[in-house]
C-alpha positions in Angstrom: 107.9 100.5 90.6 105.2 99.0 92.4 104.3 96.0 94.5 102.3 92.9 93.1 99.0 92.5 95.5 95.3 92.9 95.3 95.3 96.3 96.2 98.5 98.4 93.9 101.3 99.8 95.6 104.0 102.3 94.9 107.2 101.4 96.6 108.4 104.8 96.4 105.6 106.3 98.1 105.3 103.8 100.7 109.3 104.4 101.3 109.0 108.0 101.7 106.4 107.8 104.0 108.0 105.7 105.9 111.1 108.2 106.1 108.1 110.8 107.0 107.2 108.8 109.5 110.5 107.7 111.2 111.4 111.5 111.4 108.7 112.1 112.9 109.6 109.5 115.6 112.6 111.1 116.0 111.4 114.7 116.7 108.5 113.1 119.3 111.6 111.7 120.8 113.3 114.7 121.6 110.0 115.6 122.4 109.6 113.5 125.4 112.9 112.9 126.4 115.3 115.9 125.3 116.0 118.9 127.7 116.2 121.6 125.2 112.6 121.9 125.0 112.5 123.6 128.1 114.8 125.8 127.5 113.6 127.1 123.7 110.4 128.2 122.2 108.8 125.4 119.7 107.5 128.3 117.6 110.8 130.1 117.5 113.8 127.0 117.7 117.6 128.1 117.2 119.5 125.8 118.2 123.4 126.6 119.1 124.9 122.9 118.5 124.9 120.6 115.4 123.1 117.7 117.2 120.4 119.7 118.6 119.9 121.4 115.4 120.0 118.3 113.3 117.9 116.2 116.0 115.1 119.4 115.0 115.5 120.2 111.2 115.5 116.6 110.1 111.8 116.8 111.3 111.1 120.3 108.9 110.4 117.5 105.9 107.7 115.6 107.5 104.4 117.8 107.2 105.3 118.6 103.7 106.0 115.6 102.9 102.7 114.4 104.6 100.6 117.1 102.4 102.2 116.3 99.0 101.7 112.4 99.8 98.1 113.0 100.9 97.7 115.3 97.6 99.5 112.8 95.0 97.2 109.6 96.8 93.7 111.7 96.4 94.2 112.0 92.9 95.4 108.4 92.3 92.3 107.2 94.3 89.8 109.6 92.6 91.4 108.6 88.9 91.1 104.5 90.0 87.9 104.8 91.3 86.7 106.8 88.7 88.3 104.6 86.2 86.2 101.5 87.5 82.7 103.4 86.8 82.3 104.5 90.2 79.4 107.7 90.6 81.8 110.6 90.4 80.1 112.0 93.8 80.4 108.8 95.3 83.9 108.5 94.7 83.8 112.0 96.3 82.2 111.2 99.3 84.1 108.4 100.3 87.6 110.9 100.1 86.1 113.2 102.4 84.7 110.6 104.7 88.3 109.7 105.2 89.3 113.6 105.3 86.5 113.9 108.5 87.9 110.3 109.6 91.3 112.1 110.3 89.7 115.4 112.2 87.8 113.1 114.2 91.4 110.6 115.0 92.8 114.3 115.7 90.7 115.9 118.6 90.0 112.8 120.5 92.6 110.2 120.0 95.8 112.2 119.0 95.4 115.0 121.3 94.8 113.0 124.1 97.3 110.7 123.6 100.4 113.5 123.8 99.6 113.6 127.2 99.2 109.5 128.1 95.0 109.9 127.6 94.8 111.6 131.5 92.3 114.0 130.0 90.3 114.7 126.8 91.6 117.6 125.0 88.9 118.0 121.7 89.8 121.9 121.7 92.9 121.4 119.4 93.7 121.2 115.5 97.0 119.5 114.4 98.9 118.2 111.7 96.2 115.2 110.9 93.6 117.0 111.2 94.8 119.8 108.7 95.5 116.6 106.4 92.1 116.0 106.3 90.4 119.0 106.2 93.3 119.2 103.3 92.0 116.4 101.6 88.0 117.3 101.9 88.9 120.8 100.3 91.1 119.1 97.0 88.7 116.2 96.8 86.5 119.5 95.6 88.6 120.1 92.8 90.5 117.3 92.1 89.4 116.5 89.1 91.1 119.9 87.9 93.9 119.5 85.5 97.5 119.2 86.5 98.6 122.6 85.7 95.3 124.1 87.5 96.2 122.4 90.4 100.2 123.3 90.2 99.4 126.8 89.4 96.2 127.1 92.2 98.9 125.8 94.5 101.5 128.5 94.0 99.6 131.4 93.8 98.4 130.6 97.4 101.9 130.2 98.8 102.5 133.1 97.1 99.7 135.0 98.7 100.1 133.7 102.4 102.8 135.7 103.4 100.4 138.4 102.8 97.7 136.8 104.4 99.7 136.7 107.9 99.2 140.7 107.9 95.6 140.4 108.5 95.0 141.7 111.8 92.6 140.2 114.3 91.9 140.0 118.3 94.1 137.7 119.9 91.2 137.6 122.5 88.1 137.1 120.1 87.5 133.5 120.6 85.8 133.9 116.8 88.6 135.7 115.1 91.0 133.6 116.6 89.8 130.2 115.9 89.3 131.1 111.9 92.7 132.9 112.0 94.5 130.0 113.6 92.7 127.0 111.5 93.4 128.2 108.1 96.1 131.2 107.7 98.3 131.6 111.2 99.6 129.9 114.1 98.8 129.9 117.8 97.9 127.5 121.1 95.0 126.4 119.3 96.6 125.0 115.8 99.7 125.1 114.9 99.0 123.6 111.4 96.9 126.3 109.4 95.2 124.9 106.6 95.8 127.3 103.6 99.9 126.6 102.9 99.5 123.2 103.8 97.1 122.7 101.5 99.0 124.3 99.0 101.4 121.9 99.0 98.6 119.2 98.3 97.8 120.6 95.6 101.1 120.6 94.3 101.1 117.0 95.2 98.1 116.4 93.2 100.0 118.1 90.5 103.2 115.8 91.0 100.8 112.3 91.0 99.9 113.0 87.1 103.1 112.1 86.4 104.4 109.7 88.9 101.3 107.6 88.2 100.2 108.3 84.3 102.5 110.8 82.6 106.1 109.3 83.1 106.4 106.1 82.4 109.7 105.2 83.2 111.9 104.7 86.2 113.7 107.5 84.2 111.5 109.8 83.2 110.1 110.1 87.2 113.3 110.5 88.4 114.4 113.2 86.0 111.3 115.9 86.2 110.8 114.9 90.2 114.6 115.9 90.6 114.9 118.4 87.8 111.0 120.1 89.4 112.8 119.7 93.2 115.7 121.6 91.9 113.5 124.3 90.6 112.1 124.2 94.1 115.1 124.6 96.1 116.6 127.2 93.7 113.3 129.5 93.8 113.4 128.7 97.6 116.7 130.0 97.8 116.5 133.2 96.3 113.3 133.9 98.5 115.9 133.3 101.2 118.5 135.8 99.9 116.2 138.5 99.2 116.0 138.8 103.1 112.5 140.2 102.9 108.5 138.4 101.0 108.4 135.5 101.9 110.5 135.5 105.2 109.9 135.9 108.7 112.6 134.6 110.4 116.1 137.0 109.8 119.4 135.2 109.2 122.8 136.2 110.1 124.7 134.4 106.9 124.5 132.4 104.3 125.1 128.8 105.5 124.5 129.6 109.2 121.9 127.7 111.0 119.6 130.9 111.2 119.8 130.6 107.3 118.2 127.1 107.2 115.9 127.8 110.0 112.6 130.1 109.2 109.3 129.6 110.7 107.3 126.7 110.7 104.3 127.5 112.4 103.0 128.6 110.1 105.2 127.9 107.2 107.2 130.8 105.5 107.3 130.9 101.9 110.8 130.2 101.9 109.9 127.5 103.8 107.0 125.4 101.6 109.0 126.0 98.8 112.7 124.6 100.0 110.6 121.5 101.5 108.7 120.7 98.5 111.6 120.5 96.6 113.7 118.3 99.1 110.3 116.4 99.3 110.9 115.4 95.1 114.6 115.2 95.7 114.1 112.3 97.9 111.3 110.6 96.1 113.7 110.8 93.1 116.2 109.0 95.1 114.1 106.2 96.2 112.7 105.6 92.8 116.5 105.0 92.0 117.7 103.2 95.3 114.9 100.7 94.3 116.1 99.8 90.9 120.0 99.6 92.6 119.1 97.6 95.6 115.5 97.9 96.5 116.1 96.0 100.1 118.3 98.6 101.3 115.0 100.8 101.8 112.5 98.1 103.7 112.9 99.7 107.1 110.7 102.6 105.3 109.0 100.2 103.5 106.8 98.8 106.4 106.2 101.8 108.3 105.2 103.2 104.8 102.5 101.3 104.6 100.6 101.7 108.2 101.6 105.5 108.3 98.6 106.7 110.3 99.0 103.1 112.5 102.7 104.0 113.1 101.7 108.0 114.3 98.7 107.3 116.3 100.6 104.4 118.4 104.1 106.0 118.4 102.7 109.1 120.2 100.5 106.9 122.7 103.3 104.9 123.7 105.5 107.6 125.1 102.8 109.3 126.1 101.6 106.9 128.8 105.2 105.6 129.7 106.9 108.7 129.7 104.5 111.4 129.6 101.8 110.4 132.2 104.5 108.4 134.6 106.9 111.6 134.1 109.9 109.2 134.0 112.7 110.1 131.8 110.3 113.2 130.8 112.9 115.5 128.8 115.8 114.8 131.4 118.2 113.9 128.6 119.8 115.4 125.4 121.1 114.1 121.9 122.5 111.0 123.4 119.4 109.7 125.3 116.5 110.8 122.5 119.0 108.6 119.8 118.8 105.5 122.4 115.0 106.2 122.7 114.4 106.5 118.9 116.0 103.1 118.2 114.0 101.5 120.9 111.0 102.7 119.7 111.7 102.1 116.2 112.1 98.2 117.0 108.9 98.1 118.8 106.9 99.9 115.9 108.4 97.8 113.1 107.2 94.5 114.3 103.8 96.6 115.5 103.3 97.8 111.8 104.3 94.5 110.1 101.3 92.6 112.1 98.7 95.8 111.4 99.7 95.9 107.6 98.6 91.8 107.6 95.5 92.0 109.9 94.6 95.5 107.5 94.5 93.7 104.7 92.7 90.8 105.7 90.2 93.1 107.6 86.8 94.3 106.4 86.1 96.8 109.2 85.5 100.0 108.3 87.1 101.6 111.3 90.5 99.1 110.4 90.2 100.8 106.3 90.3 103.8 107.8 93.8 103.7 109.6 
């Protein structure tokens, strides 16, 4: 289903980035304002409560839901663009002028902003930036066939868990900034780029169909849920084997130390379960919008000013709660809830008057965002 306009819109996409979005709203709310986090290590969360545990893994589906949504829209504006006669470099060139757009947004205005801008923090990688040095590397192949891609995309997730096992010196300033950037976890990055970008290239994959292949409302719902399914099984037997692909150990099935495994960096286990959960839901929104597509618009409008809605989300708390240190994580479930619903009605109205002035704009720096 799409949107009539100048420029064409999927609703579905726009809705589950929307969800991608509000999630992450409500994990930097519990951020800022919830207790726990000074009690727990981010790198290592357990949680022994339902609401703490929910308030964190509800967040697990937004950076692979980022990657596959930055994946499946590389290939849908390399196809367009291509399809209007446009130099295949140039086409190229523009993609990864948005990929270095987004490292650039990362290590000066996103970094800063965590902490209410009182100091400039360029030493620091993150989840934007990682989508866009995600997007540079697949605008390099994306011209690849589907089942390339799917397959290139696999075999890397397959392959990180190994990967992790490459030893280097904590200290080495080298070492440690390669190791960190692209295959572990650390202070400096917690978003390496190699299993992320894995799941953009599965992404890439998944937009041959939503956008060419499947034609139907049908069809799209039945392979992305019958391809998440696939997903979550194979995750699931990773899980159970209780050894590749794991780093975490869990007590039982069903406990929370079953669903939680590490996330920075991802576990195999991990990429898998969230990529399928990632086509689970945009099989559900494809359907919610032929049922009662209005049901969905508070995703709808973040959806479409995603990197609007992170950037100022983050900047917000940061200077009023950060910076001013009131409220900073003096709360728990109760008070990062009442936080998240006061912050959601100040970024809807927000996004609604950025989508207008967006599309109306000519700036270059506006495009961008």
């Amino acid at each position: 289903m799409t949107s009539p306009g100048a420029r064409q819109r999927f609703d579905f996409i726009d809705q589950f980035r929307g969800l991608v979005v509000v999630l992450m709203l409500l994990d930097h709310c519990s951020y800022y304002f919830n207790s726990v986090w000074d009690q727990v290590d981010p790198l290592n969360p357990l949680f022994d409560s339902w609401g703490q545990f929910a308030l964190r893994y509800v967040s697990y589906l937004c950076a692979p839901g980022f990657l596959v949504m930055a994946g499946a829209m590389v290939r849908w504006s390399y196809r367009q663009r291509i399809k209007k006669s446009v130099p295949d470099w140039t086409v190229r060139w523009q993609l990864i002028q948005r990929g270095l757009f987004l490292v650039l947004l990362q290590i000066t205005w996103v970094n800063s902003s965590w902490g209410g801008f009182s100091g400039f923090k360029p030493g620091h990688l993150g989840i934007i930036a990682c989508i866009g040095i995600s997007m540079i590397l697949l605008t390099l192949i994306v011209n690849f066939n589907r089942i390339m891609q799917a397959a290139f995309g696999l075999i890397i997730l397959a392959i990180h868990p190994l990967m992790l096992k490459i030893p280097y010196d904590l200290s080495g300033p080298v070492q440690s900034f390669f190791m960190q950037a692209f295959i572990t976890a650390g202070e400096y990055n917690k978003y390496p780029v190699v299993p992320w970008f894995a799941l953009a290239l599965l992404g890439s994959a998944m937009a041959h169909g939503w956008f060419e292949a499947w034609k139907s409302d049908r069809q799209k719902i039945g392979w992305s849920a019958g391809i998440g399914a696939v997903a979550i099984l194979l995750a699931l037997a990773v899980r159970m084997g209780r050894g590749y692909g794991n780093i975490f150990p869990f007590s039982e099935p069903g406990s929370y130390s079953f669903f939680f495994d590490q996330k920075y960096p991802p576990s195999l286990y991990l990429s898998l379960w969230c990529f399928g959960w990632v086509l689970m839901f945009i099989a559900a929104f494809i359907a919610l919008n032929k049922i009662s597509p209005k049901i969905l618009w508070i995703f709808t409008v973040p959806g479409r000013t995603p990197l609007f809605f992170y950037g100022i989300h983050i900047a917000i708390m940061g200077v009023f709660v950060k910076r001013t240190d009131w409220m900073y994580r003096d709360g728990g479930v109760s008070e990062t809830l009442i936080a998240f619903v006061i912050m959601l009605a100040i970024m809807i109205p927000l996004c609604l008057w950025f989508y207008k002035f967006k599309s109306r704009s000519n700036n270059w720096m506006v495009r961008m965002i």
